[in-house]
Each structure stands twice: as structure tokens, then as C-alpha cells.
N, C-alpha and C positions, 0 to 999 in steps of 0.2 A: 464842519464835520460834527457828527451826532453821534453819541452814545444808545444807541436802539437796543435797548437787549434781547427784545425779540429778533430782529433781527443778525444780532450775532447769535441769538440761539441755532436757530435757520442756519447759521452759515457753521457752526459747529458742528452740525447735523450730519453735514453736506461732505465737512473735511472726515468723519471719523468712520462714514461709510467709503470713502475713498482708501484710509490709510487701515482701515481694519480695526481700528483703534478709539478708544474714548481719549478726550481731551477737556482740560480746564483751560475756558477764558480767562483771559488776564488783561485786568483793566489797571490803566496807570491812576497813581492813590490818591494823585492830584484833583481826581475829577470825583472822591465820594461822594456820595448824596446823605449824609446821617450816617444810621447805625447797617455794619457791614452784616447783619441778622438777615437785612431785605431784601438781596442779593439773591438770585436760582443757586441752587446747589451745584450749579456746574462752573459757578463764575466767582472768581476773588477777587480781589486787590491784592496788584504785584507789591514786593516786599522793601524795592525800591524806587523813588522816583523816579520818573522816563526825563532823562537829559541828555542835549546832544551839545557839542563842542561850539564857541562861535564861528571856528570856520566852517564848519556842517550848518548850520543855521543862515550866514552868509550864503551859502550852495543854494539850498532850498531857496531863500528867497532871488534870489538868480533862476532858478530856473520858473518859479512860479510866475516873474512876471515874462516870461518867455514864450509871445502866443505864437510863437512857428509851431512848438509843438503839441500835442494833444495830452489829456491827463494822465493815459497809457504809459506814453513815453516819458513824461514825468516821472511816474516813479519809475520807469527802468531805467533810469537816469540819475534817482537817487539812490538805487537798489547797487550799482554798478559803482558808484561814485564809494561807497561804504566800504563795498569788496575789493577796492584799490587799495582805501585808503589803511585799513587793519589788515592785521596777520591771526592767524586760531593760537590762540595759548592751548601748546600741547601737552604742557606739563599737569593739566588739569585730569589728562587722561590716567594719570598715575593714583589718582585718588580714587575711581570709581570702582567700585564691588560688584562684581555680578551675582546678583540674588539667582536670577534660573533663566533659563532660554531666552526669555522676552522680556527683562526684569532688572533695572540695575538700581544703584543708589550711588550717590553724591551728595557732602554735606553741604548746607547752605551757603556755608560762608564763600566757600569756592563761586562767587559772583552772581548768586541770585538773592543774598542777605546780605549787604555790603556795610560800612561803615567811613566815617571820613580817609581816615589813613588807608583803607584799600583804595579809593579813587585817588589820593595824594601820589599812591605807587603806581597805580598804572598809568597816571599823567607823562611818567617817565618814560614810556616804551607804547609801542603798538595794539601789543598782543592782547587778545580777547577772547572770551569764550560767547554762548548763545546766548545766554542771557543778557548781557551787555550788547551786545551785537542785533540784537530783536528789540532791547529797549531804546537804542539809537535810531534803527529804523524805523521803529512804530511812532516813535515822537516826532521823526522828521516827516512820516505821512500824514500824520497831522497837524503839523502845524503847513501843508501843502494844501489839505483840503479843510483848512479851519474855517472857509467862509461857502464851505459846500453841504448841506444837510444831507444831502443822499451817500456820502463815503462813513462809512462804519470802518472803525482800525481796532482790530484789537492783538493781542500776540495771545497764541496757545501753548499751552504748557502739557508734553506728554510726560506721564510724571515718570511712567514706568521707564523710557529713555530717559528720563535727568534730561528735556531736551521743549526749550523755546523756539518758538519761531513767530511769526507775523502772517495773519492774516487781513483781508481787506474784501468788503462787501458794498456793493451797490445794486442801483435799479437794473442798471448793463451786467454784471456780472461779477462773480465771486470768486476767489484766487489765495492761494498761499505763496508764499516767499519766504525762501530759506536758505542763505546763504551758508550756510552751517550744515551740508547733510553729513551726517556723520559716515554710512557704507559708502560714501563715496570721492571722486575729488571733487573738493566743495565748491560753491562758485566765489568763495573768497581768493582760491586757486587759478580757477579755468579763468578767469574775467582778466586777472592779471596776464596769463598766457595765450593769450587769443583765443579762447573757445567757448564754446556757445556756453548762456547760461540753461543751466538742468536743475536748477533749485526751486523754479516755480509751475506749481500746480494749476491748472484752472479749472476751477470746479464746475461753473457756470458761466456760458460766454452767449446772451442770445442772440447779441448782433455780429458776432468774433471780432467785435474791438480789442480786445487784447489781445486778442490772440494775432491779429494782423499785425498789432501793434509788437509783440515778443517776435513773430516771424524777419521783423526787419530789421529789429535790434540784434539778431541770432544771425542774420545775413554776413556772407562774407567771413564769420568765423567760423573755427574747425570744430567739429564736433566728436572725434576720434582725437584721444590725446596724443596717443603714438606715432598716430600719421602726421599731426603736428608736429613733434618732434622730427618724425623722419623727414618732412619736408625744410625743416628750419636745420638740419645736418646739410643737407646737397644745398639747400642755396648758399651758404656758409661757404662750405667747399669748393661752389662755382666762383663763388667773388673771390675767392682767396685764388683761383685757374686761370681769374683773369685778369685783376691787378695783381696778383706776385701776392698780395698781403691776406692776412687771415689773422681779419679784427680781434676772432676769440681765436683763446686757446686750444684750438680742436687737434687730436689727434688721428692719425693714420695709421694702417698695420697693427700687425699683434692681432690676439682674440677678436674676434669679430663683436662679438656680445659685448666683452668687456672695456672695448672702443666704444662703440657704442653706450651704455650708460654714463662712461666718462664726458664724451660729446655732449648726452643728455642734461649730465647734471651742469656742464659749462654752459651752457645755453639757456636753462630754465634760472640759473643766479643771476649770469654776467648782461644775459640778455632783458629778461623779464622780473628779475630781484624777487624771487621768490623765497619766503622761507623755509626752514627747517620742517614745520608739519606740510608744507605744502609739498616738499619735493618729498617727504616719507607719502604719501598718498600717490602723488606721479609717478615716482618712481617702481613703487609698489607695485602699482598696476604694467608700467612697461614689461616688470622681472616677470609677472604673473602670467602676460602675453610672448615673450620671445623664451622663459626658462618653463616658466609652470612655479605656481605655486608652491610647489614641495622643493624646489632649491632656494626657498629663503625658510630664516625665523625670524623673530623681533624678538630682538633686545635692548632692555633699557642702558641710558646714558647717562650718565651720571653730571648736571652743570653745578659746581659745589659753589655756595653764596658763604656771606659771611655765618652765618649758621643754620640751623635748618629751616626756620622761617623762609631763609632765601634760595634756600637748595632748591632744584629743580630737574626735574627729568622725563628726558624725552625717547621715542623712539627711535629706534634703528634697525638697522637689515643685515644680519651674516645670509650672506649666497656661497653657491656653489656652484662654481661654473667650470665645466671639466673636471672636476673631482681636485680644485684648487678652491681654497676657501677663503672667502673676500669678504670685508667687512664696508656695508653704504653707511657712509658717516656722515647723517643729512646738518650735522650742527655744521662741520666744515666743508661740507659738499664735495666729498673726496671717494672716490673707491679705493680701498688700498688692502695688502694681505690682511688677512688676519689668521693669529692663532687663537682658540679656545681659551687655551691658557689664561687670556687676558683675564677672563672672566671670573678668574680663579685665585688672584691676588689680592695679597692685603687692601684693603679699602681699596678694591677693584674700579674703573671709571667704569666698566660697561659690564651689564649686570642681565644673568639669564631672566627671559620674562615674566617665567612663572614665581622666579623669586624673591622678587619686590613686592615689599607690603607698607602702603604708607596708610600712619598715624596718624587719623583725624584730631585727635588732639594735638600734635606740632602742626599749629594752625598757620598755610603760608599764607604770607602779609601781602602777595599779590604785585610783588616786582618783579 
């Protein structure tokens, strides 16, 4: 693999008339050449070194020496393999500020300027935000194509979204990958739950090798998350019609709606072990397609740690289904009443949206 700046120019070129958007290349610090003066104005050194796990390292070289496949399927193989293996740190979402319409801000330390003790903390748990998640990827593409001159890797940074991702450039063709889309359910989500990945772009494809190659890796999976769902409820229910047993705990009768998301959420934990941001995202979108949008709010949750370094909080969902008000409580994967009230007590757990403000100075330590 080769560091071409021109040709990542070219391929930034390519991504920011696609997203509407200007973006900074981000080169890992490992590979400086001298003084970072020399550098286009559109390209830095990321702030931390690109490092991947040894069992991610093991992975890659498994599938590098692996000639059944082609280099397409390679990386949708390590793109997939990533999106199994992490969860999105959703508590990160609590720190970001929206400046205006198109415009936010997130401070660094939140996992794009790290230090030993924040990698010490995350060693302990899964969860991840984009920038770790883009620098795991980017280091595992290249260290995939470290003996191929024609693969360019680099990751772009929108700054205006606080938001990394990976790109990848050759003679064949040119492509983003983004396991992390934020308006949507991510493919750190859908990958886990059977459905196709929607996280990568292709910019340039002249012979449609990738593109042939994302079409087969997308085969066979669902591309509607609901229909997913709704399919993964009836076969559930057939096998439970025919042997007498009903592996999950699915329910029957009552509200039709509120069966059903109960269903949903036994199915997306017990079945595909999805987390807390990932079922706030699925879930989201089912209520948005069977209720509409205007029967939920988000509000925050409160997970209290040993001080507020360690506090964390995530989203949640009051719905309104029949003019009954139900609280989706994605930490314990529950629908259950709710009153308002809650939101209203002393040192409250669950907290209206709009009236969380978190302290860039109580800097969390990333566990």
C-alpha cells in the first residue's frame, strides 16, 4: 500500500462532490515524512496512532492469505468482521453541541485525542465511537494491502459532523466505508441482524468489481429492517406451532403495536445480541413506521458510575400508543408504563432531552 497524496486528493475530490460536503484527509502519524508544514491543506496527521487488536491482526492475516477470495471481498470481510465484533458508545452522543443546522462540535478527548488510560478503559468493554472504529479499520486495510502499491487508505474527517470514516482508492475504483452512519441504523447494527450493509459508498467502480463484489455480500440479507423483524416474529411463532416450544420469549394478544415491539426487542437481544444504541436506532425506526414519528420523544437515561468520569447516558424512547404512555428502555430491552413523573424526581434516572447539558470539563475517562 502507498501513500499517494495526489491521489487521495482525487479521491477526496470524488467523496465531497458526492456528500455535498468538504472533508480533511487523515493520514495515520505513523507514516510522517518530516515537517507536517509539507502536507496539502486538506490533509493532517490523525491525533492518534492507527492500532488494531491481535485478534483483528490475526483476522486480516487469515483472510489475506485466503486466494478463494478476491480483494473486494477482503475487505467486506474485514469491514463485517469489525461491525460484529464493537458496539457504538452512545454515551458520546450526550456531549455533542449543535452549533446550526449542519454544524456540531465534540471535544477531542471523546476518542479522537486519546491517552494511555482512555485505551486502558476501553480494553474493558466493546463500545466505540468513529474515530476508533475508522482507525481500526483503516490500519486493518492496510496492513491487507501493505505489499499492493496501487490501494491508497486513508480515513476522512467531516469536521462539521465530529464524524470519521475510511476511505479507499485504487486503479479499479474508489469507495467510502462507514460503519458509523450516524442518520441511520449503522452497519455496526444491520450486520449483526441480518441486513445488508448501507454504509458504503462507491464513488468510482470502472469495471464494477466492487460493486459485484458488495452485491453478493448483500445477497440473501434483508434490506428493510422491519420486514426483518416481521419475518423473524412468524417464523418464531411457526416453530413454537410446531414443536409446542417458543425458544424466545415471544408474546401473544394485547395491543397489537405493543406485542409487537416487545417481540422486536426479544428478538433483536436474545436473538442477534444487539446493543442498547443499536436497538435505540431499530427500534426508532419500527415506532416511526407502524406509530409515526410524533408518538415518541427521546429521553435521556441516566447509567450512574462511580463518579461522573464514569456516568454515562444514553438514549431512550417515551411512546404513545393509544393514548397509553410507554417508556422503550433500550439499556434493559424492556417496554414497560411509564409516567412522566419519573422525569421529575430528585436525582431523576431518566431525564427530558432537551435538559441535559454535559460538562466538557468532567472529562469521561472512557469506561
Amino acid at each position: 500500500m502507498s501513500v499517494d497524496k495526489a491521489k487521495l486528493l482525487e479521491l477526496n475530490n470524488l467523496v465531497s462532490v458526492h456528500f455535498r460536503r468538504k472533508h480533511k484527509i487523515v493520514l495515520n502519524p505513523a507514516v510522517k515524512e518530516g515537517n507536517e508544514e509539507s502536507l496539502d491543506d486538506d490533509i493532517i496527521y490523525d491525533k492518534a496512532e492507527w492500532k488494531i487488536s491481535n485478534e483483528l491482526q490475526e483476522y486480516v492475516e487469515k483472510i489475506a492469505r485466503n486466494i478463494q477470495l478476491s480483494a473486494e471481498e477482503k475487505i467486506l470481510a474485514i469491514f463485517e468482521e469489525i461491525s460484529k465484533e464493537y458496539v457504538y458508545d452512545d454515551n458520546l452522543i450526550s456531549y455533542i453541541q449543535k452549533l446550526d443546522d449542519e454544524a456540531y462540535d465534540l471535544p477531542d478527548w471523546y476518542g479522537r485525542e486519546v491517552d494511555e488510560n482512555w485505551e486502558k478503559n476501553r480494553s474493558t468493554h466493546r463500545r466505540r465511537v468513529c474515530y476508533e472504529l475508522s482507525r481500526y479499520f483503516a490500519k486493518a486495510l492496510t496492513e491487507l494491502t501493505k505489499y499492493n502499491e496501487d490501494y491508497n487508505v486513508c480515513i476522512l474527517w467531516d469536521k462539521g459532523h465530529t464524524h470519521y470514516f475510511v476511505a479507499l482508492t485504487c486503479s479499479d475504483y474508489s469507495v467510502t466505508l462507514d460503519m458509523d452512519d450516524f442518520n441511520n441504523i449503522k452497519d455496526l447494527t444491520r450486520l449483526k441482524a441480518g441486513l445488508t450493509a448501507q454504509g458504503i459508498v462507491i464513488l468510482d467502480d470502472k469495471k464494477g468489481k466492487f460493486k459485484d463484489a458488495l452485491d453478493r455480500f448483500n445477497n440473501d440479507r434483508s434490506n428493510d429492517a422491519i420486514k426483518k423483524i416481521e419475518s423473524d416474529v412468524q417464523s418464531e411463532k411457526d416453530n413454537a406451532s410446531s414443536d409446542g416450544e417458543n425458544q424466545l420469549n415471544l408474546q401473544m394478544g394485547g395491543n397489537e403495536d405493543v406485542t409487537f415491539i416487545r417481540n422486536a426487542l426479544e428478538i433483536l437481544t436474545q436473538k442477534y445480541g444487539i446493543d442498547s444504541q443499536g436497538l435505540y436506532e431499530y427500534m426508532k425506526e419500527i415506532v416511526d413506521i407502524k406509530l409515526g414519528p410524533e408518538a415518541r420523544k427521546k429521553i435521556w437515561k441516566k447509567l450512574k458510575g462511580k463518579d461522573d468520569r464514569e456516568t454515562r447516558y444514553i438514549r431512550c424512547l417515551a411512546l404513545n400508543i393509544d393514548n397509553q404512555k410507554y417508556l422503550l428502555d433500550v439499556d434493559k430491552a424492556i417496554l414497560r408504563d411509564f409516567d412522566e413523573e419519573e422525569l421529575h424526581r430528585e436525582d431523576p434516572e431518566f431525564i427530558p432531552y432537551k435538559e441535559l447539558t454535559r460538562d466538557w470539563g468532567e472529562i469521561y475517562d472512557g469506561s
